[in-house]
Predicted model as a PDB file, atoms N, CA, C, CB and O in Angstrom, pLDDT in the B-factor column:
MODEL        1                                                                  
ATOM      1  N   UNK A   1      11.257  -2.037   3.181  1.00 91.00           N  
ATOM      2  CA  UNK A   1      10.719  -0.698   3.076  1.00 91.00           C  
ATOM      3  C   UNK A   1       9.530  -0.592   4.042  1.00 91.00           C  
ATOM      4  CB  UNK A   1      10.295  -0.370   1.599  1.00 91.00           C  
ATOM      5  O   UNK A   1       8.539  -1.323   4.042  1.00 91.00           O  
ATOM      6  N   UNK A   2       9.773   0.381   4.821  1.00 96.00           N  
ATOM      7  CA  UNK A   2       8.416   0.571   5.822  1.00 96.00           C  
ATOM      8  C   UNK A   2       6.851   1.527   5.246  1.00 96.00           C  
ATOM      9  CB  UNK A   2       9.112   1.529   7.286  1.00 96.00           C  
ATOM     10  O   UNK A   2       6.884   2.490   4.479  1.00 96.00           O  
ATOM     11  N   UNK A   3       6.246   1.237   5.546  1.00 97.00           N  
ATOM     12  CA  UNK A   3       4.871   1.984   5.024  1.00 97.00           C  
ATOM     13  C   UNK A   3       3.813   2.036   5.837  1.00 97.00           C  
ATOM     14  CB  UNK A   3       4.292   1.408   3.868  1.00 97.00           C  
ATOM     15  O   UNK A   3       3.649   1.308   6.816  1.00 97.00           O  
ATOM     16  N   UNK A   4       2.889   3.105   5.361  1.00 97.00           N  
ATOM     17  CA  UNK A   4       1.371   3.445   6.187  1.00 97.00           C  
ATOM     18  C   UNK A   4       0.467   2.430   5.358  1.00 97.00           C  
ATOM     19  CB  UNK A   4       0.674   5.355   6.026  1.00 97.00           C  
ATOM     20  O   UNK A   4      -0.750   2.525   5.513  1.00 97.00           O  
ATOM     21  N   UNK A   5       0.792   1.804   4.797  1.00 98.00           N  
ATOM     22  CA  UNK A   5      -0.654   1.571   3.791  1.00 98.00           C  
ATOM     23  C   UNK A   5      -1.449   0.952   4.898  1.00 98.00           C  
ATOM     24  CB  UNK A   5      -0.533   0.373   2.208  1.00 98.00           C  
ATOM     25  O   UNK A   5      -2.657   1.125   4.739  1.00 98.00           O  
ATOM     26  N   UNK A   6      -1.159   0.353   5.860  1.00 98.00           N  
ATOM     27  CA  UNK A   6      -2.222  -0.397   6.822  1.00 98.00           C  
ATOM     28  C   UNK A   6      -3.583   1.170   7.452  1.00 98.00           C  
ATOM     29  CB  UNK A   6      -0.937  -1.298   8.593  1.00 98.00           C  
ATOM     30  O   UNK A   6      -4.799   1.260   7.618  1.00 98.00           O  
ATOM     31  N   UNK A   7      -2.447   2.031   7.583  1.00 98.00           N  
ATOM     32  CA  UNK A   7      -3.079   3.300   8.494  1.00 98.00           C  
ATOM     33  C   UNK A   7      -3.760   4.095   7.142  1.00 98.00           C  
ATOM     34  CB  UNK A   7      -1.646   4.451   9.531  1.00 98.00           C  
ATOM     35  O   UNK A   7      -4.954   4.299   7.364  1.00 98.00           O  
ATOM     36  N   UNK A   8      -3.489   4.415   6.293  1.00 98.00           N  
ATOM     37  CA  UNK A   8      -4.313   4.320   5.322  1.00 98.00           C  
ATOM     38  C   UNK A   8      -5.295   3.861   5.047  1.00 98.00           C  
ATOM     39  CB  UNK A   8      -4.005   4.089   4.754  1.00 98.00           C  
ATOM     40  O   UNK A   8      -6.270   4.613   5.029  1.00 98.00           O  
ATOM     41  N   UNK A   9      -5.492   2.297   4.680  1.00 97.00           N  
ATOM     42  CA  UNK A   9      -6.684   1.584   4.505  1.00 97.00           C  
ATOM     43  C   UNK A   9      -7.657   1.735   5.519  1.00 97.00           C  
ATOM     44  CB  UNK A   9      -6.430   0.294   4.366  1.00 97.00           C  
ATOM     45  O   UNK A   9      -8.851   1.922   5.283  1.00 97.00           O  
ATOM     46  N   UNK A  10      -7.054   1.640   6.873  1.00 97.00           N  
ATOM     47  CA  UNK A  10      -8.199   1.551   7.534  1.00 97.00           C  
ATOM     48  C   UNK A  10      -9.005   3.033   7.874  1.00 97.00           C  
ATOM     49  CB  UNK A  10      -7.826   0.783   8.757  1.00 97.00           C  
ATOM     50  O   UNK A  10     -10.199   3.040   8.175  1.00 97.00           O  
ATOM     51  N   UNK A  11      -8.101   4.408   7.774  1.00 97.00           N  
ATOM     52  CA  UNK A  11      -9.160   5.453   7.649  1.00 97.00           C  
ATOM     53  C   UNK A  11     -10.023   5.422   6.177  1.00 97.00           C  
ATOM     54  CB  UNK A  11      -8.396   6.909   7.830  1.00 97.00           C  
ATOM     55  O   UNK A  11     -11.093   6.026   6.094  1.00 97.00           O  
ATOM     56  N   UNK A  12      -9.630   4.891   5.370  1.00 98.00           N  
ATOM     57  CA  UNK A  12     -10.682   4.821   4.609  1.00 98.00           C  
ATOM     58  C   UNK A  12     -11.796   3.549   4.796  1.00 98.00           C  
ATOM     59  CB  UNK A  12     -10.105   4.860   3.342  1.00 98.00           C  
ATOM     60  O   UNK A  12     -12.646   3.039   4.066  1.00 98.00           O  
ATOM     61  N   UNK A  13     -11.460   3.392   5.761  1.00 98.00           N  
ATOM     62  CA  UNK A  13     -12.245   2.148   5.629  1.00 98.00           C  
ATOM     63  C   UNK A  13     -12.413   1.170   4.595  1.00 98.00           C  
ATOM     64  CB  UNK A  13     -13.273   2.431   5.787  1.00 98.00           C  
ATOM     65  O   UNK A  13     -13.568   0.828   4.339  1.00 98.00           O  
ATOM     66  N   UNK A  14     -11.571   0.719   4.029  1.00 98.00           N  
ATOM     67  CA  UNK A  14     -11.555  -0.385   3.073  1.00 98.00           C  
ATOM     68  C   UNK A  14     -10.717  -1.508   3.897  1.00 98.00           C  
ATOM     69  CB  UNK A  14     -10.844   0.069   1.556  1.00 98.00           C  
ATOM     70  O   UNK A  14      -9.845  -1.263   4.731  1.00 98.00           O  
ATOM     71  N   UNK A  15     -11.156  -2.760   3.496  1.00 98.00           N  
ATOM     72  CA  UNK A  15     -10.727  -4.113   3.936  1.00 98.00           C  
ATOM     73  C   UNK A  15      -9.633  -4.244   2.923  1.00 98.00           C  
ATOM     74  CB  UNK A  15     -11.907  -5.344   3.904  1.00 98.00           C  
ATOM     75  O   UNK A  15      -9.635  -3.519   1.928  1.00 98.00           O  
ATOM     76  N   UNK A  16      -8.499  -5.327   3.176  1.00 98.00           N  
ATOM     77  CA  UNK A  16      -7.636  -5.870   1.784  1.00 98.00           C  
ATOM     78  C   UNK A  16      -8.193  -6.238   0.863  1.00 98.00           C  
ATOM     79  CB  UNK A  16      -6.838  -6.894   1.853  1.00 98.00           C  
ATOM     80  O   UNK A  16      -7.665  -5.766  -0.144  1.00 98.00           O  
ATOM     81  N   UNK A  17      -9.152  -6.961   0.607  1.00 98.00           N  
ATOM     82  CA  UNK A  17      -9.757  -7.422  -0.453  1.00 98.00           C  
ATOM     83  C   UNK A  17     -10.260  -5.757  -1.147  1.00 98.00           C  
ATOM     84  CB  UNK A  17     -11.043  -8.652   0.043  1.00 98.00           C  
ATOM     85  O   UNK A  17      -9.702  -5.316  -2.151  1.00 98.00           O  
ATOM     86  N   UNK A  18     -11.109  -5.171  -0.594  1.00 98.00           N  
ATOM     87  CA  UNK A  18     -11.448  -3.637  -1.083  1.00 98.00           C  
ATOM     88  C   UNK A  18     -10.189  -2.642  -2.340  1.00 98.00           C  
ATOM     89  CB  UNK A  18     -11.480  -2.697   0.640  1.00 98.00           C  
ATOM     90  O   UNK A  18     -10.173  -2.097  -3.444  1.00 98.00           O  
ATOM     91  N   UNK A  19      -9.454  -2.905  -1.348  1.00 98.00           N  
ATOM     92  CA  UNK A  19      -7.995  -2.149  -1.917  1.00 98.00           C  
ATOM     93  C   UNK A  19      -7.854  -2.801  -2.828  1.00 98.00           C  
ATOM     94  CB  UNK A  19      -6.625  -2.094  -1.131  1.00 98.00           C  
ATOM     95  O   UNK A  19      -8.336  -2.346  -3.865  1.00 98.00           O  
ATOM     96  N   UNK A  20      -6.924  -4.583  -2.933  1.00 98.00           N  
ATOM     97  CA  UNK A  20      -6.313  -5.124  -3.756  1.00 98.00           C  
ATOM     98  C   UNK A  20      -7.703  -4.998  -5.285  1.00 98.00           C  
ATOM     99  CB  UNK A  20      -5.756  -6.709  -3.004  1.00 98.00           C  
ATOM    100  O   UNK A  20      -7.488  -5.044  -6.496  1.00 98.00           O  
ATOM    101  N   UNK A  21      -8.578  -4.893  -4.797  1.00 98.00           N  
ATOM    102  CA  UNK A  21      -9.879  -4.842  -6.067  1.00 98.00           C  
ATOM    103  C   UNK A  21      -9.387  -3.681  -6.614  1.00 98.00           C  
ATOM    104  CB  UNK A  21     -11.727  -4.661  -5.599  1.00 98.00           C  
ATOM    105  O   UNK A  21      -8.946  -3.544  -7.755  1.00 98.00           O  
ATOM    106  N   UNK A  22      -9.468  -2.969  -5.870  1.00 98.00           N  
ATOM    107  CA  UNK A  22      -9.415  -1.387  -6.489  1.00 98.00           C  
ATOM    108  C   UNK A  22      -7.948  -0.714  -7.265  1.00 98.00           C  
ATOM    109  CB  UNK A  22      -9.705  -0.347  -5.088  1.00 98.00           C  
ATOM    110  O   UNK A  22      -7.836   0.284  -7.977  1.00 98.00           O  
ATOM    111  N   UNK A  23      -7.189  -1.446  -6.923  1.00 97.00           N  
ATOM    112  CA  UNK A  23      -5.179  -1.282  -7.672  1.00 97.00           C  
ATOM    113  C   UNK A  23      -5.312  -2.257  -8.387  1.00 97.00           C  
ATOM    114  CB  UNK A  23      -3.471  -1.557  -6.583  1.00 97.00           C  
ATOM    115  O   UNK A  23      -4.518  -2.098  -9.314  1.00 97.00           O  
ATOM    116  N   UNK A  24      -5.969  -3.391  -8.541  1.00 98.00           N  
ATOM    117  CA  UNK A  24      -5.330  -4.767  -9.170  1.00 98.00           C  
ATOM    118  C   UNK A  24      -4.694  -5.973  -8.679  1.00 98.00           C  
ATOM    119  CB  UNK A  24      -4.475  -4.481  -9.852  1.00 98.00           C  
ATOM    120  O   UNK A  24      -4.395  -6.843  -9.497  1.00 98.00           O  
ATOM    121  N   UNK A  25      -4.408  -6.164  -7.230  1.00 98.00           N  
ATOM    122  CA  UNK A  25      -3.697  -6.938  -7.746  1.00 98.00           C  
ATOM    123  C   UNK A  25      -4.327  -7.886  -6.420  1.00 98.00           C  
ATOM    124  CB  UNK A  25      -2.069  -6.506  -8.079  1.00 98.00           C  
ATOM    125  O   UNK A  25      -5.411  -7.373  -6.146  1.00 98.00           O  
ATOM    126  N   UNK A  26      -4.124  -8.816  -5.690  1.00 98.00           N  
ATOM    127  CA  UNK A  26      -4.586  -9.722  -5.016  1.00 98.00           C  
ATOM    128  C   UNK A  26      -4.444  -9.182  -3.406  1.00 98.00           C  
ATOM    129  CB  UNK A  26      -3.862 -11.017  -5.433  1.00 98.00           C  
ATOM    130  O   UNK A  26      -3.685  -8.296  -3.012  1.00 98.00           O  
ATOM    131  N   UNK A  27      -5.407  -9.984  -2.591  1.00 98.00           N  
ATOM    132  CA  UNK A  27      -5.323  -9.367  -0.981  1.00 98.00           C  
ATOM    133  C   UNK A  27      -4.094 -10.142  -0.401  1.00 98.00           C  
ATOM    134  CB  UNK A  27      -6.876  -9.724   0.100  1.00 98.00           C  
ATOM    135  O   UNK A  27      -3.613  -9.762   0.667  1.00 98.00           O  
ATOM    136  N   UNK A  28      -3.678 -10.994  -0.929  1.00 98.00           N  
ATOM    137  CA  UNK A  28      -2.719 -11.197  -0.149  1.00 98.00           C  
ATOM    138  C   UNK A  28      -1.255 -10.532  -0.770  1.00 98.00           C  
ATOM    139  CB  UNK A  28      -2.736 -12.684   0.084  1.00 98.00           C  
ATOM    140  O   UNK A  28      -0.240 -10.811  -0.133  1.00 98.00           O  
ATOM    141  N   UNK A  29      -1.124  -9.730  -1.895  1.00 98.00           N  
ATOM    142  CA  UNK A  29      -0.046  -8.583  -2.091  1.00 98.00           C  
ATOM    143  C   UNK A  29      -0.351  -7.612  -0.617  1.00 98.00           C  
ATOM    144  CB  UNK A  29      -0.364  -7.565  -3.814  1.00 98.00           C  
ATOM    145  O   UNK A  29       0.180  -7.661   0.492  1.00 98.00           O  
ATOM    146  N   UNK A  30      -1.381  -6.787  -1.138  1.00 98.00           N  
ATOM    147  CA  UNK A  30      -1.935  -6.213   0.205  1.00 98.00           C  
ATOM    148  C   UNK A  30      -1.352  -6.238   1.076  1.00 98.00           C  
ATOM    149  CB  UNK A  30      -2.877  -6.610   0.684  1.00 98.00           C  
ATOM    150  O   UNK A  30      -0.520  -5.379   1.367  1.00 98.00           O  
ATOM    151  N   UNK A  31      -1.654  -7.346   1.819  1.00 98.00           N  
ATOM    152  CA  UNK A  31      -1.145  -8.639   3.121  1.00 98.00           C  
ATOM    153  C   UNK A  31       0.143  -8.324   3.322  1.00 98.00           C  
ATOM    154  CB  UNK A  31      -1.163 -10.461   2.688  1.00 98.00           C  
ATOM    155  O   UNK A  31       0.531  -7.975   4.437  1.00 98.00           O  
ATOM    156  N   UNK A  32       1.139  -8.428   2.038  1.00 98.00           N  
ATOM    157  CA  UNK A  32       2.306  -8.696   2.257  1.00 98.00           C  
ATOM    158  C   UNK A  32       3.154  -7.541   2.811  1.00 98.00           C  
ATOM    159  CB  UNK A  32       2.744  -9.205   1.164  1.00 98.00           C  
ATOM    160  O   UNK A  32       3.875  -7.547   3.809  1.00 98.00           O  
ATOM    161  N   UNK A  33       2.874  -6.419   1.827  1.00 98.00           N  
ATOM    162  CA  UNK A  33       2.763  -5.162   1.910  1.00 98.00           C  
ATOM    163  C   UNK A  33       2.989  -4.515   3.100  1.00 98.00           C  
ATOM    164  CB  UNK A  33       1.738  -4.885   1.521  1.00 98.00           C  
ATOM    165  O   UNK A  33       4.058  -4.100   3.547  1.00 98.00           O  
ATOM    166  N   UNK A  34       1.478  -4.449   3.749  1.00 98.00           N  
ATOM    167  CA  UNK A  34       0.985  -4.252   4.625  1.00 98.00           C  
ATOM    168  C   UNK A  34       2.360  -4.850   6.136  1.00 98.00           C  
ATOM    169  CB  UNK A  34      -0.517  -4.952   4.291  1.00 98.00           C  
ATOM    170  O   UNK A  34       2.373  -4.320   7.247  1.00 98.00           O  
ATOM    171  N   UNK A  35       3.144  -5.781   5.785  1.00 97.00           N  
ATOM    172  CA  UNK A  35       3.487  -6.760   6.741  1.00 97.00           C  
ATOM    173  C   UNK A  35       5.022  -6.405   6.431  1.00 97.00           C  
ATOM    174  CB  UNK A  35       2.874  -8.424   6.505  1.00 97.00           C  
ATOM    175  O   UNK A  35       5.866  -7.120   6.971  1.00 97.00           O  
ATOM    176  N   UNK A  36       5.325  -5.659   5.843  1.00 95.00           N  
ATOM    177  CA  UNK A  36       6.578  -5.015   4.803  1.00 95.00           C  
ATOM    178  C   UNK A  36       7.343  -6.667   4.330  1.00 95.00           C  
ATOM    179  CB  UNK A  36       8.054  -3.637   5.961  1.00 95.00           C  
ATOM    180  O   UNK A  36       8.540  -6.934   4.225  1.00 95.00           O  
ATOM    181  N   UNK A  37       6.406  -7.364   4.166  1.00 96.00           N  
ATOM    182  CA  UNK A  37       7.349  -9.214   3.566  1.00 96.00           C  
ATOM    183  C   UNK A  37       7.715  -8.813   1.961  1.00 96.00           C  
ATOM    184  CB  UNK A  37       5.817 -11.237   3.478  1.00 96.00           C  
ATOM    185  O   UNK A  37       8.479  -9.499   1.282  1.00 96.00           O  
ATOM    186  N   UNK A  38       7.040  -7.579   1.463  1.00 95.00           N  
ATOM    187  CA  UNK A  38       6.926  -7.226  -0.117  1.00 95.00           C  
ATOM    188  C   UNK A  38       6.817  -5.982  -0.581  1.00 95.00           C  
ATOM    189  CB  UNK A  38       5.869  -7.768  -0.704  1.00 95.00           C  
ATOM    190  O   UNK A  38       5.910  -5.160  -0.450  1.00 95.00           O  
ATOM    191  N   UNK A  39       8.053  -5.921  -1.255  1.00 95.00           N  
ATOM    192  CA  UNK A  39       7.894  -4.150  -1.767  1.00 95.00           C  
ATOM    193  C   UNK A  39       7.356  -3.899  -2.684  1.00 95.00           C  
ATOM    194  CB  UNK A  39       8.965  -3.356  -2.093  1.00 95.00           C  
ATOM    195  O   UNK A  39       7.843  -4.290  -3.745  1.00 95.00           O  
ATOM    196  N   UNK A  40       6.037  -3.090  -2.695  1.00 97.00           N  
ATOM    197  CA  UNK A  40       5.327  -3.236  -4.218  1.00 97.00           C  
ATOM    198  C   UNK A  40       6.049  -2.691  -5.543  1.00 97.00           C  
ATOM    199  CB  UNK A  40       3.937  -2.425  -4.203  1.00 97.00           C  
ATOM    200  O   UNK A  40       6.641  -1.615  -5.623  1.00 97.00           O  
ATOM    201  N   UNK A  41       5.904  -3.558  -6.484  1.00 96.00           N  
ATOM    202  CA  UNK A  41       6.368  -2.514  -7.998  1.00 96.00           C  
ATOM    203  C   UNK A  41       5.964  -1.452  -7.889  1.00 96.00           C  
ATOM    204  CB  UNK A  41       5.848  -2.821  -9.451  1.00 96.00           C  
ATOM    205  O   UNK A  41       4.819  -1.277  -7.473  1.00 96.00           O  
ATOM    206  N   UNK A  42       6.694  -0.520  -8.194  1.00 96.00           N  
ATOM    207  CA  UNK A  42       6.370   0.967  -8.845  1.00 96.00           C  
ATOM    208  C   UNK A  42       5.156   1.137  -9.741  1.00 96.00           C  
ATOM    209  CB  UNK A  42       7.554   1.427  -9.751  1.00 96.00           C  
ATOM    210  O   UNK A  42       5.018   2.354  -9.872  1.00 96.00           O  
ATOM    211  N   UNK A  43       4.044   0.391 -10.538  1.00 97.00           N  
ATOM    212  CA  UNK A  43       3.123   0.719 -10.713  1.00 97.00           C  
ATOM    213  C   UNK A  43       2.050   0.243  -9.991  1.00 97.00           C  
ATOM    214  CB  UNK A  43       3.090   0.666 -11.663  1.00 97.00           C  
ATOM    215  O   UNK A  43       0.844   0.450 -10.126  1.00 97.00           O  
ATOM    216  N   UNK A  44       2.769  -0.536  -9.077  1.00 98.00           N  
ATOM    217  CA  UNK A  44       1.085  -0.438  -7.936  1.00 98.00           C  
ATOM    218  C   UNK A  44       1.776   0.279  -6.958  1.00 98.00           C  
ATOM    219  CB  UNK A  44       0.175  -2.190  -7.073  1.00 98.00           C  
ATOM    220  O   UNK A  44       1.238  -0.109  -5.921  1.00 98.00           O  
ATOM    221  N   UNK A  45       2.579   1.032  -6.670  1.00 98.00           N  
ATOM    222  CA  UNK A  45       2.892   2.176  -5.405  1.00 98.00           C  
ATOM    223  C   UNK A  45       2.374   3.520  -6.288  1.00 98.00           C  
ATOM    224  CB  UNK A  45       4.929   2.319  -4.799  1.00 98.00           C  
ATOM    225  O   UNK A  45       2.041   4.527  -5.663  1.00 98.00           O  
ATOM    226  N   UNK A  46       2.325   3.501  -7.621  1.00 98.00           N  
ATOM    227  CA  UNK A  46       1.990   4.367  -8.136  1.00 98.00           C  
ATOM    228  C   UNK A  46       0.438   4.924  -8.049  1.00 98.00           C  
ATOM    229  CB  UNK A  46       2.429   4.075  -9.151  1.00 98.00           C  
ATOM    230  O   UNK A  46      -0.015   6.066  -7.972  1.00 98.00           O  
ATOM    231  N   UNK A  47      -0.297   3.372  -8.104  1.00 98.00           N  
ATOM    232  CA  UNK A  47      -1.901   3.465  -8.002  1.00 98.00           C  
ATOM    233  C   UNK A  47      -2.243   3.497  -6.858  1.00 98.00           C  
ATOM    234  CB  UNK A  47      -2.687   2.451  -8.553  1.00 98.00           C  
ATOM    235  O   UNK A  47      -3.335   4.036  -6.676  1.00 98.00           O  
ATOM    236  N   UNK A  48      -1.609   3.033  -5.781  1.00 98.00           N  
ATOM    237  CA  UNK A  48      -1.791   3.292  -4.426  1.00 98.00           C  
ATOM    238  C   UNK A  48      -1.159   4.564  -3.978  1.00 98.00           C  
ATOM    239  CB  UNK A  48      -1.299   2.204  -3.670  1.00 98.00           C  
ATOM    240  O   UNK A  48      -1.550   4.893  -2.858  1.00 98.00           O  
ATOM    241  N   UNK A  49      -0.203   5.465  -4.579  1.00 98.00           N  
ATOM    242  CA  UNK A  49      -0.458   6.773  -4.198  1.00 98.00           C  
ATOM    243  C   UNK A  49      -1.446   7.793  -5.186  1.00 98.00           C  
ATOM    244  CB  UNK A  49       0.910   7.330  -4.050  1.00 98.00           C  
ATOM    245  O   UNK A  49      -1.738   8.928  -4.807  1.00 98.00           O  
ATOM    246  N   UNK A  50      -1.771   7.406  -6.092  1.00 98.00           N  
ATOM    247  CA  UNK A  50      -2.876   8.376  -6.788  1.00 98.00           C  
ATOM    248  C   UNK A  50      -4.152   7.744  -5.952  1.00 98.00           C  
ATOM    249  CB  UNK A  50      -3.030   8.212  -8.764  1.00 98.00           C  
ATOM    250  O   UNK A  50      -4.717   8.725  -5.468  1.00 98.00           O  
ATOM    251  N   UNK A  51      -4.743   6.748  -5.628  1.00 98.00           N  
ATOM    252  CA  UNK A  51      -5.716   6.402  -4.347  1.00 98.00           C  
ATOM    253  C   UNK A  51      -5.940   7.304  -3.609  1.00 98.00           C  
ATOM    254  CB  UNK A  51      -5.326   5.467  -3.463  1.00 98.00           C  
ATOM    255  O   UNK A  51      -6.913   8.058  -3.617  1.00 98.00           O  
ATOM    256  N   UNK A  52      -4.914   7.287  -2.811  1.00 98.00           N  
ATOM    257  CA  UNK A  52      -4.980   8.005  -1.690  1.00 98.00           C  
ATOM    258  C   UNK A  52      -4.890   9.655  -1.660  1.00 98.00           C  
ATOM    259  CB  UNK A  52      -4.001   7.460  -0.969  1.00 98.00           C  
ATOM    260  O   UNK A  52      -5.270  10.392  -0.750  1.00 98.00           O  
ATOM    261  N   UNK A  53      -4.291  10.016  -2.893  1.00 98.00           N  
ATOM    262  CA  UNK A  53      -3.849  11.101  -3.121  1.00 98.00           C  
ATOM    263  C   UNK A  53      -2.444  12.133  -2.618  1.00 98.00           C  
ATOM    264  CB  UNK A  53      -4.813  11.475  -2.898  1.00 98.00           C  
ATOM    265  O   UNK A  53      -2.360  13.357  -2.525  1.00 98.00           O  
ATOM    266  N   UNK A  54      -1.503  11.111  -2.374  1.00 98.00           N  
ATOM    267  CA  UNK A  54      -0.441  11.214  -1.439  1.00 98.00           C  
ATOM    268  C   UNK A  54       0.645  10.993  -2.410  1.00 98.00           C  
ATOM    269  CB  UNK A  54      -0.488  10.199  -0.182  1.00 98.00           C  
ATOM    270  O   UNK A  54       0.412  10.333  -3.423  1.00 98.00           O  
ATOM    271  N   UNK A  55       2.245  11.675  -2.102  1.00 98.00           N  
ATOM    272  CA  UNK A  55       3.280  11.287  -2.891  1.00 98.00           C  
ATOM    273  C   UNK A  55       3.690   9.906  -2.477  1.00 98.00           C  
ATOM    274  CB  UNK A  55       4.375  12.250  -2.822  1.00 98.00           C  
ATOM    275  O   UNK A  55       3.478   9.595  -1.305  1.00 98.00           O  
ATOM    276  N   UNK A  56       4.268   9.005  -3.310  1.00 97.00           N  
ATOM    277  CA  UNK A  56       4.365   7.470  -2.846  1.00 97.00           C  
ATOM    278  C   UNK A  56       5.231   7.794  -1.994  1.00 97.00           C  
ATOM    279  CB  UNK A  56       4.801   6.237  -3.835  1.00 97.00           C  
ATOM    280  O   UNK A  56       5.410   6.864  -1.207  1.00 97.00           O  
ATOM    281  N   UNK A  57       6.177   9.135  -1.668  1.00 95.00           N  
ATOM    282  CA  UNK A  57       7.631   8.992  -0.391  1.00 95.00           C  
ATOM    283  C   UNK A  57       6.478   9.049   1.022  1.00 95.00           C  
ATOM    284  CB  UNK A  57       9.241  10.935  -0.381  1.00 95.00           C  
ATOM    285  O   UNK A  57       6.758   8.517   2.096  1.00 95.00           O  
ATOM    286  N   UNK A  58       5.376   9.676   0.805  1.00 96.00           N  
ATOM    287  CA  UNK A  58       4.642   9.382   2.231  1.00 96.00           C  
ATOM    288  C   UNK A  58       4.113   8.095   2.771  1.00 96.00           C  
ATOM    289  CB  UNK A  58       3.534  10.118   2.288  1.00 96.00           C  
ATOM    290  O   UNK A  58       4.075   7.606   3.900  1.00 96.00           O  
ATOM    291  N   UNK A  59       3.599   7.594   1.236  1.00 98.00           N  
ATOM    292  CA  UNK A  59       2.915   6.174   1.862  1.00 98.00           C  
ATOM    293  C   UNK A  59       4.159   5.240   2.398  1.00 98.00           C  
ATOM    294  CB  UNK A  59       1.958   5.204   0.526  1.00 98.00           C  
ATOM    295  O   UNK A  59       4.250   4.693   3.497  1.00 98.00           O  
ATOM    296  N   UNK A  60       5.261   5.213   1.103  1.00 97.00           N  
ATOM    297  CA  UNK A  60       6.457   4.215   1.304  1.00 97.00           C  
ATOM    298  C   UNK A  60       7.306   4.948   1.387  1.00 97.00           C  
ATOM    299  CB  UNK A  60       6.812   3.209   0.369  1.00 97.00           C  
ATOM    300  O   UNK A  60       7.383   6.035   0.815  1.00 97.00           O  
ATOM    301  N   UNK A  61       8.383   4.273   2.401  1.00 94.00           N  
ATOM    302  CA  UNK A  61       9.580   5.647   2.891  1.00 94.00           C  
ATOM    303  C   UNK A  61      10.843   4.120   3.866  1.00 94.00           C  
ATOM    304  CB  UNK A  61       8.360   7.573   4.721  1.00 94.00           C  
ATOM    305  O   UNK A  61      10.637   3.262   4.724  1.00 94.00           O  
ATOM    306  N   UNK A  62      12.064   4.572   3.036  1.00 89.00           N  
ATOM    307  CA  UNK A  62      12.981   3.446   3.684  1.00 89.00           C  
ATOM    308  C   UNK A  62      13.947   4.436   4.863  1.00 89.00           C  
ATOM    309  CB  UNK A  62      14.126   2.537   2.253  1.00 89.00           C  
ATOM    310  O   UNK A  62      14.438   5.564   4.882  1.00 89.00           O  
ATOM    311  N   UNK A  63      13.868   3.358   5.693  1.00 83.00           N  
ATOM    312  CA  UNK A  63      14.651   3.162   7.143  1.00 83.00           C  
ATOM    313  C   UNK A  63      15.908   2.200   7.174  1.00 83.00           C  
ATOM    314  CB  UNK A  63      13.607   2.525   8.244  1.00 83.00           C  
ATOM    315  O   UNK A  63      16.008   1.054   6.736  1.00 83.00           O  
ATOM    316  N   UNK A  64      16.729   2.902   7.744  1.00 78.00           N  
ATOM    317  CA  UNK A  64      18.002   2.281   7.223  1.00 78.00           C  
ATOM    318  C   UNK A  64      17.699   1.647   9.287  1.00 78.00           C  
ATOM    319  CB  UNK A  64      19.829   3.711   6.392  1.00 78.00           C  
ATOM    320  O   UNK A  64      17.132   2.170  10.247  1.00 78.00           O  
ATOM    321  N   UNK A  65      18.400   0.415   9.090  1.00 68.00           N  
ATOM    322  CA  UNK A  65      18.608  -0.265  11.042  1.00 68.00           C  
ATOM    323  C   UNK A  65      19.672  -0.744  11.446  1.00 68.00           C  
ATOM    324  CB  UNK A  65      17.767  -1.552  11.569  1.00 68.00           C  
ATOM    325  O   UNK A  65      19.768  -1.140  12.608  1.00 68.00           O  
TER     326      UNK A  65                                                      
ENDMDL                                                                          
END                                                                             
């Protein structure tokens, strides 16, 4: 699954560690995320789109290749 969360974080200016504090769960989920190695559960795509204030189809959105 492809995603903004990288382009996200960094207009807000938060680091991984910042974020993963702020959803729960560790910087290297984040990391993974971020690197598409890991598709987050549905309740941390959930807290990471109420974050940001965005529907989760903007942050996370699949590409077929």
């Amino acid at each position: 699954m492809k995603n903004r969360l990288k382009v996200l974080r960094a207009e807000h200016s938060y680091t991984q560690e910042d974020l993963a504090e702020i959803i729960g769960v560790s910087r290297q989920t984040i990391n993974a995320i971020e690197k598409e190695k890991f598709d987050p559960s549905l309740p941390t795509a959930f807290r990471i789109s109420k974050l940001f204030k965005l529907p989760i189809e903007t942050i996370f959105y699949f590409e077929e290749t």
